[in-house]
mmCIF file of the C-alpha atoms, coordinates in Angstrom:
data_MODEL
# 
_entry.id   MODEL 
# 
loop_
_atom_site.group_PDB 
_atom_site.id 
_atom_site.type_symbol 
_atom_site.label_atom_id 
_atom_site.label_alt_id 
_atom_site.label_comp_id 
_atom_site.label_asym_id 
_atom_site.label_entity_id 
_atom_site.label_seq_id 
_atom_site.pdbx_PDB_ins_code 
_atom_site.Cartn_x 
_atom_site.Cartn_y 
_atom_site.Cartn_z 
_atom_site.occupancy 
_atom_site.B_iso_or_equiv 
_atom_site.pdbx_formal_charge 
_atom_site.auth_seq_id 
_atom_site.auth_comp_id 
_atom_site.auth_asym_id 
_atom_site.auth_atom_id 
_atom_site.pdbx_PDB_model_num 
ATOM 1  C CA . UNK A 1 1  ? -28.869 4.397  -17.562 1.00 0.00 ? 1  UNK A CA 1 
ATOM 2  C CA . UNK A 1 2  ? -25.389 4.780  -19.046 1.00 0.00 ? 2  UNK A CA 1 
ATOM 3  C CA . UNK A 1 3  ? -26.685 6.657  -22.156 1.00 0.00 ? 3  UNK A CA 1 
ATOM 4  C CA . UNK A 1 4  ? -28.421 8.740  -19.780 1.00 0.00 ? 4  UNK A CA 1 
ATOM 5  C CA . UNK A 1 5  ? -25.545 9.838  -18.219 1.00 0.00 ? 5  UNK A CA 1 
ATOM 6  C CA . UNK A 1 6  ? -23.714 10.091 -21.296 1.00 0.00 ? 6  UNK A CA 1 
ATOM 7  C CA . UNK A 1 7  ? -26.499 12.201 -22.536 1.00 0.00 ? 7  UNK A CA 1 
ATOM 8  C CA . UNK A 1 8  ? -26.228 14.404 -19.327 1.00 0.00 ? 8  UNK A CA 1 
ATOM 9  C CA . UNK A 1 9  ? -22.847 15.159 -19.582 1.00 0.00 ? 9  UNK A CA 1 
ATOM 10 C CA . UNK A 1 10 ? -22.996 15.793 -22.914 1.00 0.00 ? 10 UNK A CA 1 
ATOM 11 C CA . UNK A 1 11 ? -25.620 18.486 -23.107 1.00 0.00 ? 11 UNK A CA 1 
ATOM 12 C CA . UNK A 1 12 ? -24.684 19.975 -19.518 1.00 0.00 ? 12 UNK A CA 1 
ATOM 13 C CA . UNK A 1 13 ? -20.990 19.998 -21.411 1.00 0.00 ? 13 UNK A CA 1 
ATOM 14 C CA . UNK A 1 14 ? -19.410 19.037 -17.644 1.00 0.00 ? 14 UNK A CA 1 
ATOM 15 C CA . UNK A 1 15 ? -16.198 17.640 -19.112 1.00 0.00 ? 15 UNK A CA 1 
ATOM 16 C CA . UNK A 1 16 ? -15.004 16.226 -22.366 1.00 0.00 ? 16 UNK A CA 1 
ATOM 17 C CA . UNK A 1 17 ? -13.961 12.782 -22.964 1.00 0.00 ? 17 UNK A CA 1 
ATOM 18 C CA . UNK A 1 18 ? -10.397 13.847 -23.251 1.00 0.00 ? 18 UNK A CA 1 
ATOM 19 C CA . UNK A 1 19 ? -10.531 15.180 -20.226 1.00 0.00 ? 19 UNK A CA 1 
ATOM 20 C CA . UNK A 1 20 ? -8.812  13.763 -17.237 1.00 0.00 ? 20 UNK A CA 1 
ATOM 21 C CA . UNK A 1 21 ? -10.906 13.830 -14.194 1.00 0.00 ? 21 UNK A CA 1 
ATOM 22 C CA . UNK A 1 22 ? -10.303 13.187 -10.482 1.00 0.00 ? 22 UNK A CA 1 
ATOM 23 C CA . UNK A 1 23 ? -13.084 11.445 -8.924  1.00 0.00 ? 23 UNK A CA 1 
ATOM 24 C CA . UNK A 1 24 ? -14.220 11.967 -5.233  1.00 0.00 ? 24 UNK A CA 1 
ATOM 25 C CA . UNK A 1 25 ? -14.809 8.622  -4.117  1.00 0.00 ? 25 UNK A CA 1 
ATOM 26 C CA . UNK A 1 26 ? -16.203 7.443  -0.136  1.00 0.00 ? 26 UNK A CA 1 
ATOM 27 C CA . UNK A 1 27 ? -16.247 4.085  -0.313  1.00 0.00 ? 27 UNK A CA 1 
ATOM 28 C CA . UNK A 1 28 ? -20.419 4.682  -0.297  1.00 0.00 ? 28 UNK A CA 1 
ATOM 29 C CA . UNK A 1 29 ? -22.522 3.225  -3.019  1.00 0.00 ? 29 UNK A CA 1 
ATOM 30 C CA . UNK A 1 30 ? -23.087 6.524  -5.299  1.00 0.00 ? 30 UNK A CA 1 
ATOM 31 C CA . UNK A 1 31 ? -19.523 7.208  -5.540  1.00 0.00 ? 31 UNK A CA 1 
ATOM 32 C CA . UNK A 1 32 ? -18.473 3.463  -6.361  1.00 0.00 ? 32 UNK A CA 1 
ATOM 33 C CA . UNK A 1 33 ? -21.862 3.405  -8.673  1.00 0.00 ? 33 UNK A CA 1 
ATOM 34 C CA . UNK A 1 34 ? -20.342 6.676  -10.552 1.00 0.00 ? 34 UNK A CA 1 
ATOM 35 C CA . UNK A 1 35 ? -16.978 5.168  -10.890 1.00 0.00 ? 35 UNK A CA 1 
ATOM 36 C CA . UNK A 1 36 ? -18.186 2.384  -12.581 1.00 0.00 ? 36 UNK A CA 1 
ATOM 37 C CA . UNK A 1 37 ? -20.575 4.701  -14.657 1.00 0.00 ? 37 UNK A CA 1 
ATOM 38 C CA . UNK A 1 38 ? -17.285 6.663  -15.843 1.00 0.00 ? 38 UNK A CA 1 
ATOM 39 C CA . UNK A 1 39 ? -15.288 3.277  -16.175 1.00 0.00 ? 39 UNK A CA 1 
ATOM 40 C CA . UNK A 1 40 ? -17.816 1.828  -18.431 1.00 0.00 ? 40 UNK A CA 1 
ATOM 41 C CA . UNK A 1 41 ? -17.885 5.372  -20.668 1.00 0.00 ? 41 UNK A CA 1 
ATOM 42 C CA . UNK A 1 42 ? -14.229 5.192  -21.296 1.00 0.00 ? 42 UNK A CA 1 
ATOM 43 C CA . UNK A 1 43 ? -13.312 8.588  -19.184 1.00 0.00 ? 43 UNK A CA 1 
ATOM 44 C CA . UNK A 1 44 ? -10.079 8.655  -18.143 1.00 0.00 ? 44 UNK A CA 1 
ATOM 45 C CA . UNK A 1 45 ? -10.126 9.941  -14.366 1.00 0.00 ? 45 UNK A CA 1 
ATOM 46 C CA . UNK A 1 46 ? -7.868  9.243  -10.740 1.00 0.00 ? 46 UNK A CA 1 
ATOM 47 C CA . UNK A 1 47 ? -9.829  8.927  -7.657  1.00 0.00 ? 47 UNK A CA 1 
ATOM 48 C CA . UNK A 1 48 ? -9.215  10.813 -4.763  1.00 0.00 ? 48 UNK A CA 1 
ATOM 49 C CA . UNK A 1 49 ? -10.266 9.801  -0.740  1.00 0.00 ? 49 UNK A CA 1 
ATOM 50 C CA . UNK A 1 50 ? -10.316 11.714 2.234   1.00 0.00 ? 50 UNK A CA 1 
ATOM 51 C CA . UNK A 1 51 ? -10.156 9.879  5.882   1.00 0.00 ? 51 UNK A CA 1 
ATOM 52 C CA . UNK A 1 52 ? -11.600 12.488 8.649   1.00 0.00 ? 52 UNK A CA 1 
ATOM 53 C CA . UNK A 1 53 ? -11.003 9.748  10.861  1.00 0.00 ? 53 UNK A CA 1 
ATOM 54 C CA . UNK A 1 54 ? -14.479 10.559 12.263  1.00 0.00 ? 54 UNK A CA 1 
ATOM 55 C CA . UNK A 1 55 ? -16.120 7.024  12.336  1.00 0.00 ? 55 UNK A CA 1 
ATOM 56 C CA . UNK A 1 56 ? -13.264 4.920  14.159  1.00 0.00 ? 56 UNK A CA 1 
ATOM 57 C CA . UNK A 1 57 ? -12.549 1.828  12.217  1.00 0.00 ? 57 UNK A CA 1 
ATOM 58 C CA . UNK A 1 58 ? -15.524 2.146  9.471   1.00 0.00 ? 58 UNK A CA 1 
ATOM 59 C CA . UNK A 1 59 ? -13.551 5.324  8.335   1.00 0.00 ? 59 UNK A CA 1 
ATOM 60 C CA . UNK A 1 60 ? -10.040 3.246  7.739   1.00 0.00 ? 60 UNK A CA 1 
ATOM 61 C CA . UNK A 1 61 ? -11.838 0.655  6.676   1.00 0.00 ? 61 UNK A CA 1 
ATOM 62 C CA . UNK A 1 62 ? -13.493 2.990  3.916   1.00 0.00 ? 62 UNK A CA 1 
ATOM 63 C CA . UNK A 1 63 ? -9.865  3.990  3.354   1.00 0.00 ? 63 UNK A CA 1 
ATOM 64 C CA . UNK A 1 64 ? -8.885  -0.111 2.513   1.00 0.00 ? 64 UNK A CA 1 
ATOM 65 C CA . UNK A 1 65 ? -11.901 -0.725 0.678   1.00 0.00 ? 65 UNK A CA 1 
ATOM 66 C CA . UNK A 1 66 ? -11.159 2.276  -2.231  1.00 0.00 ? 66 UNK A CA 1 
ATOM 67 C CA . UNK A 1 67 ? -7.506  1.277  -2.628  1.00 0.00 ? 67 UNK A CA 1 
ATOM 68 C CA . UNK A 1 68 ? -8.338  -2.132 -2.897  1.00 0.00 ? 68 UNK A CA 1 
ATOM 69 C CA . UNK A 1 69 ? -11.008 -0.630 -5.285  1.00 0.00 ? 69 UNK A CA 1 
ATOM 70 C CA . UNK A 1 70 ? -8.487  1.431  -7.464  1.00 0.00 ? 70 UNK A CA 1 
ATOM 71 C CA . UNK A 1 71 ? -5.849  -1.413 -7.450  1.00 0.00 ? 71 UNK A CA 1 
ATOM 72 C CA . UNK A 1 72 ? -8.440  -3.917 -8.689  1.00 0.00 ? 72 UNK A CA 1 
ATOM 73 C CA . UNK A 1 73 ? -9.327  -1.421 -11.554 1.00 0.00 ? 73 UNK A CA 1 
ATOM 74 C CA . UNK A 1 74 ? -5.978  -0.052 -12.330 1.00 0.00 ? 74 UNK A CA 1 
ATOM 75 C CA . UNK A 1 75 ? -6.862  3.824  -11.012 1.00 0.00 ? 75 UNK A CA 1 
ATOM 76 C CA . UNK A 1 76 ? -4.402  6.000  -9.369  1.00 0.00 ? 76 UNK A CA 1 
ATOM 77 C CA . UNK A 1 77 ? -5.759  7.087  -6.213  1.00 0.00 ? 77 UNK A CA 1 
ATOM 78 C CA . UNK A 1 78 ? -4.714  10.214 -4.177  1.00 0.00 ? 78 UNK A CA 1 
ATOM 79 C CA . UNK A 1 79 ? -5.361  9.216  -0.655  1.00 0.00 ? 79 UNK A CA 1 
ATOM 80 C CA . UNK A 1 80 ? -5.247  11.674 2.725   1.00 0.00 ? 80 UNK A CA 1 
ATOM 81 C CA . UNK A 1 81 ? -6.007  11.548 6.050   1.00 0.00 ? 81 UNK A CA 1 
ATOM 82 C CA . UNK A 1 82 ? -6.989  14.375 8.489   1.00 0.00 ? 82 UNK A CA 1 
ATOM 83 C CA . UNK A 1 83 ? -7.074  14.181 12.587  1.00 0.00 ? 83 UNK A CA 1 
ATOM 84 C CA . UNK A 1 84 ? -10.545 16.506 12.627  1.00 0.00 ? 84 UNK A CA 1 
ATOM 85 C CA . UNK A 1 85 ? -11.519 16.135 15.526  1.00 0.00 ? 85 UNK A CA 1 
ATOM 86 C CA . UNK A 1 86 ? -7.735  17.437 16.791  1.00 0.00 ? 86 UNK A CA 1 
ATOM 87 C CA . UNK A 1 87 ? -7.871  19.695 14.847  1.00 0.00 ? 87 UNK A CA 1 
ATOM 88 C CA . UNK A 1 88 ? -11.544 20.972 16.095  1.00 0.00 ? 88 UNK A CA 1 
ATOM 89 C CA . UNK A 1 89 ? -10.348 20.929 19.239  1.00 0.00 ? 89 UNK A CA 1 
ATOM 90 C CA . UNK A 1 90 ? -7.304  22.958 18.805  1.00 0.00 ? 90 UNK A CA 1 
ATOM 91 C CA . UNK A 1 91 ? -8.777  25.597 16.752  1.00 0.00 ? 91 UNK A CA 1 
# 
């Protein structure tokens, strides 16, 4: 599978391997599985999470999970949280 991506991105020319990517990552199991995918390539890329603070205590603990996650493998992560539903309501 990791050729195959390597393949994809390759031919679809998405980004070069000196490129420096930022990575949206939810704490869900295709963004942590493309993470790895890119970690295993060799890109070089940050990782970026947004809390909506839509889903209580599963979305902060999404938030703890991924910098746990980008401690444990040495990422940089740009982190952010929104009130949404304040914000809905206000606008």
């Amino acid at each position: 599978m990791i050729t195959q991506v390597k393949e994809y991105i390759n031919k679809q020319k998405l980004f070069l391997e000196e490129d420096k990517l930022i990575l949206a990552i939810s704490g869900g199991s295709d963004s942590i599985c493309l993470m790895h995918v890119l970690l295993d390539l060799g890109f070089r890329f940050d990782l970026a999470h947004c809390n909506f603070k839509l889903r209580a205590k599963e979305s902060d603990s999404d938030e703890v999970f991924v910098k746990k996650l980008a401690k444990k493998h040495g990422l940089k992560l740009h982190c952010k949280s929104f009130s949404t539903k304040e914000y809905a309501n206000q606008n």
